[in-house]
Every structure is written in structure tokens, then in C-alpha cells.
PATITI-437807 format. One line per 5 residues: number of its first residue (from 0); their letters; for each residue x, y, z of N, C-alpha, C. Coordinates in steps of 0.1 Angstrom, whole numbers, plus 5000, padded with zeros to 4 digits. Example, Ala and Ser with C-alpha at 12.3 -4.5 7.8 and 13.67 -1.06 7.14 Angstrom:
BEGIN
0) AS) 5132/4943/5078/5123/4955/5078/5132/4967/5078 ~ 5128/4978/5071/5137/4989/5071/5129/5000/5079
! end
This chain:
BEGIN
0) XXXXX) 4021/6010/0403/4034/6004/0400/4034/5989/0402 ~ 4040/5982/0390/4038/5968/0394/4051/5964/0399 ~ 4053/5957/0406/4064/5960/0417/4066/5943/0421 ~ 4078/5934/0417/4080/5924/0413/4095/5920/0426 ~ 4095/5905/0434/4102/5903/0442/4110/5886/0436
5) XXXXX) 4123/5886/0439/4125/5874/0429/4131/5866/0445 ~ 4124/5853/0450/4134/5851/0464/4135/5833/0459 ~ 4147/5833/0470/4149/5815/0465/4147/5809/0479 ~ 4142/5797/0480/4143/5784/0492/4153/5781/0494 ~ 4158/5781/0501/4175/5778/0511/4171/5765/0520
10) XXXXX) 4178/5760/0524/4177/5750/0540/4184/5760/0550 ~ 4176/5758/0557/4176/5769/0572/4194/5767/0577 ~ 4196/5777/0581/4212/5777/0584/4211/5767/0595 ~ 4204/5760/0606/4208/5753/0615/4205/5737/0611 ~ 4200/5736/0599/4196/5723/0594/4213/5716/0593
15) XXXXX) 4215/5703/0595/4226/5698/0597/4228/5690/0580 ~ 4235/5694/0572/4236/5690/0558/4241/5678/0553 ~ 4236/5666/0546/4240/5653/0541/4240/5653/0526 ~ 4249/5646/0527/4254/5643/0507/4246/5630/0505 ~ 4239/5629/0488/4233/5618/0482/4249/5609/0483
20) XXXXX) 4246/5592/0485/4251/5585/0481/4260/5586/0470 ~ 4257/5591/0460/4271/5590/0451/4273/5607/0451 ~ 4271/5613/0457/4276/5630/0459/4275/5637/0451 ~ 4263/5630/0442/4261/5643/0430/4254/5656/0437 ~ 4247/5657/0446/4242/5666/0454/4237/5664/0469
25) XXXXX) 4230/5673/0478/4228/5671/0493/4213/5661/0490 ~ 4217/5656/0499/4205/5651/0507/4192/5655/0509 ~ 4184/5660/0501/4172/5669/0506/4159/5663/0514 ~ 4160/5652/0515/4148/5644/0529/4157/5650/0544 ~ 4148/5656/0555/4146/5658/0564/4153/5676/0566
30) XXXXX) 4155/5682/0551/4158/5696/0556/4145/5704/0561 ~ 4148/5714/0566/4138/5727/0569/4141/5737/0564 ~ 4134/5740/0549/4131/5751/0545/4128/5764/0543 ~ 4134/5775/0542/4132/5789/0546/4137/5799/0532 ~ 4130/5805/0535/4133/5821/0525/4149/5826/0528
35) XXXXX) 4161/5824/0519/4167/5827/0520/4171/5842/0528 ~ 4178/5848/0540/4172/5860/0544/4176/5872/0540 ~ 4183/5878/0530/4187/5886/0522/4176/5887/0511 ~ 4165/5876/0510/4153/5878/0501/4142/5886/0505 ~ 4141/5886/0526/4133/5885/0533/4139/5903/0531
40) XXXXX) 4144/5909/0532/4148/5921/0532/4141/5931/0519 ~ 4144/5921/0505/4139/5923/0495/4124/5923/0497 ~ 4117/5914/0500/4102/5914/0502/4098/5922/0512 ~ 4104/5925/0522/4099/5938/0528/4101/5955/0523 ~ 4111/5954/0513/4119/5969/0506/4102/5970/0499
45) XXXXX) 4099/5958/0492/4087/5962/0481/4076/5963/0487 ~ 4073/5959/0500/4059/5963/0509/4062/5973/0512 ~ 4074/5982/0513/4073/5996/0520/4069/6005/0506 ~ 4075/6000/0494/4072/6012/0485/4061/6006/0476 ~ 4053/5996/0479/4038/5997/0475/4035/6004/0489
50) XXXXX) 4033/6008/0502/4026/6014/0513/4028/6027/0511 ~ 4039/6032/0505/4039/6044/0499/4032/6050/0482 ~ 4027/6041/0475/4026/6040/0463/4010/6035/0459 ~ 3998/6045/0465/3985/6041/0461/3986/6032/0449 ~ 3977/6016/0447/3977/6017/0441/3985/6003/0427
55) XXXXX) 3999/6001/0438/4008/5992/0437/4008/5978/0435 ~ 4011/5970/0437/4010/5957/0434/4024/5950/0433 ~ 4023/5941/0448/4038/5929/0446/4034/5919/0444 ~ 4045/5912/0431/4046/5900/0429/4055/5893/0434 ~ 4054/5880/0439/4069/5874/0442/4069/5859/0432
60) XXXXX) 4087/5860/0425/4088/5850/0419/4094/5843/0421 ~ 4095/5824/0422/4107/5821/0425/4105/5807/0419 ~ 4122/5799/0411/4125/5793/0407/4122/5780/0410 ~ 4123/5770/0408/4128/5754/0416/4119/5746/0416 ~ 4115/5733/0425/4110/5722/0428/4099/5726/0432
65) XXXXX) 4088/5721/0432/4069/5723/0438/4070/5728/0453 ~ 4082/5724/0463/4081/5728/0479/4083/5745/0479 ~ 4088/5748/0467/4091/5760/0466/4083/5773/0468 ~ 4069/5767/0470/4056/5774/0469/4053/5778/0482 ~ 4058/5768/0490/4061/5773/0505/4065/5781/0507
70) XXXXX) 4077/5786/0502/4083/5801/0504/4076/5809/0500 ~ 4072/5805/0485/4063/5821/0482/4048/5823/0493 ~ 4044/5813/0499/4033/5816/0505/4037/5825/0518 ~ 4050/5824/0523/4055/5827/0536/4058/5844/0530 ~ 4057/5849/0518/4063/5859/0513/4049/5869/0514
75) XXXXX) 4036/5857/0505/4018/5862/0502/4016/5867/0520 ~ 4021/5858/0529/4020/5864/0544/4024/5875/0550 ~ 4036/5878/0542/4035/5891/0546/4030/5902/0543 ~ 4030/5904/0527/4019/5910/0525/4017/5914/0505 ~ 4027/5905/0502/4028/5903/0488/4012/5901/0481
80) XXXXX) 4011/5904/0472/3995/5902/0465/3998/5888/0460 ~ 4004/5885/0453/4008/5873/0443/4016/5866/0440 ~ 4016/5852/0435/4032/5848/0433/4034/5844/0420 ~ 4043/5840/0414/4047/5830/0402/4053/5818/0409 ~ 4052/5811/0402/4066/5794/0408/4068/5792/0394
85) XXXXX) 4080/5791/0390/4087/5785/0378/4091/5773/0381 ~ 4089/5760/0373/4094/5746/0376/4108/5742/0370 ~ 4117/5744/0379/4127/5742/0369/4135/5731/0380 ~ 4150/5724/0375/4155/5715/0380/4162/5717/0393 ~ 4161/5709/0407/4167/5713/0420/4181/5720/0416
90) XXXXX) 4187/5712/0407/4202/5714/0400/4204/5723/0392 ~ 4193/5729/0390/4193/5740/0383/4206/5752/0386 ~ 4214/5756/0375/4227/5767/0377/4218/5781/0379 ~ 4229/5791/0382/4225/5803/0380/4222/5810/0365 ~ 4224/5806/0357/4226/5809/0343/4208/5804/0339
95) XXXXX) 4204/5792/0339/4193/5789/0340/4180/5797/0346 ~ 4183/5796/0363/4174/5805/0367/4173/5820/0367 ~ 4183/5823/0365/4180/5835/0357/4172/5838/0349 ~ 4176/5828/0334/4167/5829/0322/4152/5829/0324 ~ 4154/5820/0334/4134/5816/0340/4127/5825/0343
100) XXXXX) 4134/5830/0353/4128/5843/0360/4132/5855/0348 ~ 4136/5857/0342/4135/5871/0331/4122/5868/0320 ~ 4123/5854/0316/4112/5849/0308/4100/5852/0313 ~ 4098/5847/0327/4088/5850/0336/4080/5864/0336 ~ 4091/5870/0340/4085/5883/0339/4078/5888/0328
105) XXXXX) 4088/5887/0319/4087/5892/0303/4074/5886/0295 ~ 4065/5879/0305/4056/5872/0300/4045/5879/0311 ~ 4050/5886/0318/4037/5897/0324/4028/5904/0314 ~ 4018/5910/0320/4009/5917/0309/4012/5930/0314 ~ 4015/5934/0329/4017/5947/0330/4033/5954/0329
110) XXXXX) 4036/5967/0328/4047/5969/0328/4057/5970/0341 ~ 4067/5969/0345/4078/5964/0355/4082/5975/0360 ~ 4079/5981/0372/4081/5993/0377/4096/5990/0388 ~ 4097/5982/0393/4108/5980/0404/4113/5960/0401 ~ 4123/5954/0400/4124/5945/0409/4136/5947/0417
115) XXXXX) 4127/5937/0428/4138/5936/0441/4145/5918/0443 ~ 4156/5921/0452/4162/5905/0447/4169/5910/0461 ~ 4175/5899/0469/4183/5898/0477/4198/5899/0470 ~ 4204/5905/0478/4221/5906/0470/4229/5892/0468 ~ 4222/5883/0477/4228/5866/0471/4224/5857/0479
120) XXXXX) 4217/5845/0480/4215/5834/0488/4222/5824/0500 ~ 4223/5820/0506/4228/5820/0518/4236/5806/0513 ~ 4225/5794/0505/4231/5785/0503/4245/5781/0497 ~ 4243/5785/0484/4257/5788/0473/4265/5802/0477 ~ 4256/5815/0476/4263/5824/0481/4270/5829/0468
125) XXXXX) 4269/5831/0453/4278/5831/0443/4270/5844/0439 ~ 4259/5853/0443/4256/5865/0439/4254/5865/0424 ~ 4254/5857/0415/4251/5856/0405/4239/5863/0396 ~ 4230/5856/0403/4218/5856/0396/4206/5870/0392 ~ 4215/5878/0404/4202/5890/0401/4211/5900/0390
130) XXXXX) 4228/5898/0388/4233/5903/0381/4226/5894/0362 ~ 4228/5881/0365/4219/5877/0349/4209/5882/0346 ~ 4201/5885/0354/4189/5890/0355/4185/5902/0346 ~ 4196/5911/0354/4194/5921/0347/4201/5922/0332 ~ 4212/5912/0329/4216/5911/0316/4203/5907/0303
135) XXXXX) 4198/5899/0311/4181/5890/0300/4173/5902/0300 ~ 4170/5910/0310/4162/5919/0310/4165/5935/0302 ~ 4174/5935/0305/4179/5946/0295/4181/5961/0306 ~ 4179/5950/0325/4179/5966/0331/4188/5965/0338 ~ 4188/5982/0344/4201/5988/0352/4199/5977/0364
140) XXXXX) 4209/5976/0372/4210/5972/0383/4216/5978/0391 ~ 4219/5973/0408/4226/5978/0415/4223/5966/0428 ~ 4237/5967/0435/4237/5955/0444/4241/5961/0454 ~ 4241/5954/0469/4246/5954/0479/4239/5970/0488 ~ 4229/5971/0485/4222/5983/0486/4212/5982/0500
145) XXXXX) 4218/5996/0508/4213/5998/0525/4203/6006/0525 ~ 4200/6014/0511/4192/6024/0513/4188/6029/0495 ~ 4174/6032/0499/4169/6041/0483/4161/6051/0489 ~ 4161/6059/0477/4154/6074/0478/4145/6071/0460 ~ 4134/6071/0462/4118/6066/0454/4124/6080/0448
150) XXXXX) 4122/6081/0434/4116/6095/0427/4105/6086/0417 ~ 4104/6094/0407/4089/6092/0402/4094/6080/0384 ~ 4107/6084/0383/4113/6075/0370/4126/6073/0375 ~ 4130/6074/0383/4142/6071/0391/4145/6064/0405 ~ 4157/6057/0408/4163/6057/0422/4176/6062/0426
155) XXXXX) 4176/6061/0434/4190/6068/0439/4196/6059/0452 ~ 4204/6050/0453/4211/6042/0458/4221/6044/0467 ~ 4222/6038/0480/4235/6041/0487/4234/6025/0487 ~ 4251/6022/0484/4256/6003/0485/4267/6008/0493 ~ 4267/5994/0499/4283/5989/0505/4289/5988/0495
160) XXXXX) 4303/5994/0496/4317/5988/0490/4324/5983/0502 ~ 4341/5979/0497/4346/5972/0502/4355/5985/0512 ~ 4362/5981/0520/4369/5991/0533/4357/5998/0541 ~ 4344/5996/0544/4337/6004/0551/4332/6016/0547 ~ 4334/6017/0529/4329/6031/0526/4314/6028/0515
165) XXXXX) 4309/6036/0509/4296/6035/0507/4299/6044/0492 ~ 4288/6043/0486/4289/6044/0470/4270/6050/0469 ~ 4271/6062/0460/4257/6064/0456/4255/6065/0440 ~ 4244/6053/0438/4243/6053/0424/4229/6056/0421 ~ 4225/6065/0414/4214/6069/0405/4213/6061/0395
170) XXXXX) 4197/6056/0389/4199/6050/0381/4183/6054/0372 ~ 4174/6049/0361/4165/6051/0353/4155/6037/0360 ~ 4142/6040/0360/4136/6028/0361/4129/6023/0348 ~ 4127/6015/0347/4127/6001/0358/4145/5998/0356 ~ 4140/5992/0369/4158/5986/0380/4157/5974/0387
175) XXXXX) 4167/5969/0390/4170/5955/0397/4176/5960/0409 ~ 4173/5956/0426/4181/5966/0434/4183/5949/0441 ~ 4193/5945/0445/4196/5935/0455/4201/5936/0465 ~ 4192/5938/0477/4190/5942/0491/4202/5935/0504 ~ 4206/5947/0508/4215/5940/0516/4208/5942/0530
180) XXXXX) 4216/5929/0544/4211/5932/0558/4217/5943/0562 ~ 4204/5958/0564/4203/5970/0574/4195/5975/0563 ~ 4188/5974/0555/4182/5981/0544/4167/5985/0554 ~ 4164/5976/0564/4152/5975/0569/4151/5962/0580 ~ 4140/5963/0588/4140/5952/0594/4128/5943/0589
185) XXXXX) 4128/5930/0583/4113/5923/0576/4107/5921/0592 ~ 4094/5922/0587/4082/5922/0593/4075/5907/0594 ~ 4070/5904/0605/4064/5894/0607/4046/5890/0599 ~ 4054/5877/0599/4035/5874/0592/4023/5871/0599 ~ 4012/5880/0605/4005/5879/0611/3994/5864/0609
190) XXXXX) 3988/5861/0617/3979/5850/0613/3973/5852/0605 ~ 3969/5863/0610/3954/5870/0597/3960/5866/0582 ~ 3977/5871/0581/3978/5872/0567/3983/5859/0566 ~ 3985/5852/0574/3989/5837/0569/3978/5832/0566 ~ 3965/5831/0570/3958/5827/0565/3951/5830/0552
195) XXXXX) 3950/5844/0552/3947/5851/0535/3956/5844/0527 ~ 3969/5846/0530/3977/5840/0519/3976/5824/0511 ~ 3967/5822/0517/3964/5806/0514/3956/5809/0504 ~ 3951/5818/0503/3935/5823/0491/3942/5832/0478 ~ 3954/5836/0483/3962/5848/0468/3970/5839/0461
200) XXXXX) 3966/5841/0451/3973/5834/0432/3982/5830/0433 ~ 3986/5819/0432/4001/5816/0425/4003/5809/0413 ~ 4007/5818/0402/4010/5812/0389/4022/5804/0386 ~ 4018/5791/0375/4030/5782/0377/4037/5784/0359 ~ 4047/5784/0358/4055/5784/0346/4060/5772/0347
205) XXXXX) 4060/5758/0338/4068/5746/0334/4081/5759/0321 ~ 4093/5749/0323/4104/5752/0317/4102/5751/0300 ~ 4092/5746/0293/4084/5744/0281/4075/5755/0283 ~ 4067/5763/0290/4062/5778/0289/4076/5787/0282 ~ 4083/5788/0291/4092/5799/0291/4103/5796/0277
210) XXXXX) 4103/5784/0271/4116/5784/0262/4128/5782/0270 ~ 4131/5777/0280/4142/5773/0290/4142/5754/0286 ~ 4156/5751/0283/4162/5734/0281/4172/5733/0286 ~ 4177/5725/0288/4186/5719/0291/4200/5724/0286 ~ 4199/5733/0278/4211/5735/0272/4212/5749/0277
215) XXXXX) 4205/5758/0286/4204/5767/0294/4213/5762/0306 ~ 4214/5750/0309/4223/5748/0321/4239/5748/0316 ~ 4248/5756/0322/4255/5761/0317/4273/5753/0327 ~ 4266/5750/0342/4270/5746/0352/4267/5735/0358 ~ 4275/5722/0354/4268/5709/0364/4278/5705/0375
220) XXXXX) 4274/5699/0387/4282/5697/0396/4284/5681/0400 ~ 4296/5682/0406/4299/5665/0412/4309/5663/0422 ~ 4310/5652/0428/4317/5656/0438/4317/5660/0445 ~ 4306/5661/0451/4304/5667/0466/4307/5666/0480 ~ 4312/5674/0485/4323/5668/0497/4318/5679/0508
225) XXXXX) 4316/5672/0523/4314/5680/0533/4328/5686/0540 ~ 4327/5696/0545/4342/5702/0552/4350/5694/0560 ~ 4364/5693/0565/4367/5680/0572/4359/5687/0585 ~ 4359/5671/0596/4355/5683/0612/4365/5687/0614 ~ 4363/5697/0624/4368/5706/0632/4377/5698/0642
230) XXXXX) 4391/5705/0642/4403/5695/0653/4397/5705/0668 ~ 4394/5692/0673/4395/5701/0692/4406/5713/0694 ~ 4399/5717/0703/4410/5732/0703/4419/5727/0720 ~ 4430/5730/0721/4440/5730/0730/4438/5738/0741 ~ 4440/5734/0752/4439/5745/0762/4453/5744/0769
235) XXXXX) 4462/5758/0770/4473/5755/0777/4471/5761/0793 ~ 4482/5754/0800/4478/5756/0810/4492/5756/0818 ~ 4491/5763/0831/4503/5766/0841/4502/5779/0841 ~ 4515/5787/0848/4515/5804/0850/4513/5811/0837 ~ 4512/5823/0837/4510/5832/0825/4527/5830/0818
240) XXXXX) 4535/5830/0823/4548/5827/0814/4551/5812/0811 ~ 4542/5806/0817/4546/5791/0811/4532/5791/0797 ~ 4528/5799/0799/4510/5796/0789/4516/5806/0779 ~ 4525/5816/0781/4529/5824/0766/4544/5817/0761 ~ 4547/5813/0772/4557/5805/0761/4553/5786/0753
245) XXXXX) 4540/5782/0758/4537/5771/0750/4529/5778/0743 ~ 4526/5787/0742/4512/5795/0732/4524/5797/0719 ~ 4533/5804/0721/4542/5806/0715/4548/5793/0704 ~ 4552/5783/0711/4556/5772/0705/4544/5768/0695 ~ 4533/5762/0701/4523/5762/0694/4520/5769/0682
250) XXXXX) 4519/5779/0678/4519/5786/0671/4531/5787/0660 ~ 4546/5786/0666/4552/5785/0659/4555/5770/0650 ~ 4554/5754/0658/4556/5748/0651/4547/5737/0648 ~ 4531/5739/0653/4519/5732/0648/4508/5742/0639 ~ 4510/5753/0646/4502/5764/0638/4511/5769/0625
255) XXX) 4522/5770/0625/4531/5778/0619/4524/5789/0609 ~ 4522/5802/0620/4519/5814/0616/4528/5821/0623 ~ 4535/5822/0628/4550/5827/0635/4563/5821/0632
! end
């Protein structure tokens, strides 16, 4: 089974984030880069069912700028056989990379037994993309997914819905499954395979391979504005009936949610 992982480069959630000068987008000198981790879930779903699957083979694909390859190598470490890198624009929309990555595939020689995708990226967060995905591709999908049951031309899915309840969806393969956190716990990359991974393939698609332009971008942005800061927080103080009746006030005529 050829068995295909689609993950994106994020800036690490503790990186402190800066807008370009005229705020058409962030700052990208001095971030730290990481596998978005809802991807990292995805790339370990497809090492477990190649370890089950004599015979298997994972690819990981992923969109964007040349640093991008970083990530896929951090993916070949854990125990992926191969990568793709598509070159497409930092600014690249979801509409776009989507196309890339369906083109991508669709330009495989083997046939597409599973892809896996994280249920949304940490940076944007707009869940988008593994749903286009499977629109270009022509396959079933399913998102937000804690668990699968392997059959031989099928899956069988348990997802999160919303109020705490859960949903099971069967579906035909090939499938797109976008992995949620408790699906599994990802696994660390040993040296050994960090070093291998420096020696496994990574193939490059330019946006002129695939038939992807400019007119694929669907979404441009401007205006970029960081959150205001954070107002210090108040501490009241005196007996418990002097502290619930200024808590009170507070609330009623600076907070006004009472």
C-alpha cells in the first residue's frame, strides 16, 4: 500500500511573532520552525499502518518555501521512506495548496492507498485544506478522527463532534483521514533515523510541473495587525466581604457582564 502524508511548516507556538513593515505578512527572519502538530499525529497514524502492512510505503508531501524540506526531513526521521516538496508562494492560500498537493500526487506512478493530513495547522487554523484536497482528488474524506479500524478496501472511523459525542463513519478507499490529538502518541526520531534521513529522496515539484499560476490563488491578504496587549489584571483586596463587593462592582461597571 502506498500510503501518502500531506504536513505543513508552522513557527513553533513559543516563537514571539513580528509583522513586515508595511504588514503585508509576518516577519519570517528569526522564527523556529516545526511540523505543525496535528501533522505529527498524521505521520505517525501512517507508520503504524505501514508496520502493520508488509510491504507499504510512506510518502510525505508538503507545500511552500525551500526551508520546508526541514520538516519533511524531521518526518524521513521518523520513519517515512520519502518526500515530495512542492515550491509554491509563502502566501500561498488554501485553495492553491491544495491544488499542489492533489497535482502532486496525481503525478505519482503508484496507486494511493491511504492519505493522512492533520485536521488543521496551528498557524492559520482554517481546516481548509485537506477538505480541497479531497474535492481535486475525487476522494471520500473524514476529519477530526481519534481512531480507525484498517479493513482490506475500507475504513471505519470514529471523529469528534461537537457537545462531547463521537460519530462513526465508514467509508471506500482510497480516503483522506485528518487526524486529531489522542489518535496516538508520535514517536521520537532516533539518531540512527535522523541520520538515515539525510540519505531518503526528496522530490521537488516547481508550480510550472503541476499546472498551478497565480490565478489558483484565490485569497490575498493585507493588513496585518498583531492583538492589542493584554490589560494587567487587578487584584482586590481587604476582607472577603469587602473583595465580593468590589469584585462585584468591577464586574458590573468595568467588566460589564453583570
Amino acid at each position: 500500500m502506498n500510503i501518502y502524508v500531506c504536513i505543513k511548516q508552522v513557527p513553533d507556538t513559543e516563537t514571539k511573532i513580528k509583522l513586515k513593515p508595511d504588514f503585508t505578512w509576518i516577519d519570517t527572519g528569526g522564527i523556529k520552525w516545526v511540523m505543525s502538530p496535528f501533522d505529527e499525529y498524521a505521520v505517525e497514524e501512517a507508520l503504524r499502518v505501514k508496520e502493520k502492512n508488509a510491504g507499504s510505503t510512506v510518502i510525505v508531501v508538503s507545500a511552500g518555501p525551500t526551508r520546508v524540506i526541514e520538516c519533511i526531513r524531521t518526518a524521513l526521521a521518523m520513519g517515512a521512506d520519502s518526500g515530495i516538496h512542492i515550491e509554491i508562494p509563502e502566501t500561498a492560500d488554501n485553495n492553491m495548496t491544495a491544488k499542489a498537493l492533489a497535482n502532486a500526487l496525481k503525478k505519482e506512478p503508484a496507486n494511493i492507498g491511504l492519505v493522512f493530513t492533520g485536521k488543521e495547522a496551528i498557524d492559520d487554523g482554517s481546516a481548509q485544506v485537506s477538505q480541497l484536497l479531497a474535492g481535486f482528488l475525487g476522494f471520500p474524506y473524514v476529519s477530526v478522527v481519534l481512531n480507525v479500524e484498517y479493513g482490506a478496501q475500507s475504513v471505519k472511523c470514529k471523529r469528534e463532534i461537537e457537545g462531547g459525542a463521537y460519530e462513526i463513519v465508514e467509508t471506500a478507499l482510497p480516503a483522506i483521514i485528518a487526524t486529531q490529538k489522542g489518535i496516538n502518541e508520535p514517536r521520537y526520531a532516533t539518531l540512527p533515523n535522523i541520520m538515515k534521513a539525510k540519505k531518503k529522496e526528496i522530490k521537488t515539484y516547481k508550480t510550472s510541473d503541476l499546472g498551478i499560476s497565480e490565478g489558483d490563488q484565490k485569497i490575498k491578504f493585507k493588513n496585518f495587525e498583531l492583538p492589542p496587549p493584554k490589560q494587567a489584571g487587578k487584584k482586590v483586596s481587604g476582607d472577603p466581604a469587602a473583595q465580593a463587593k468590589e469584585l462585584a462592582r468591577l464586574l458590573h461597571e468595568e467588566a460589564k457582564v453583570i
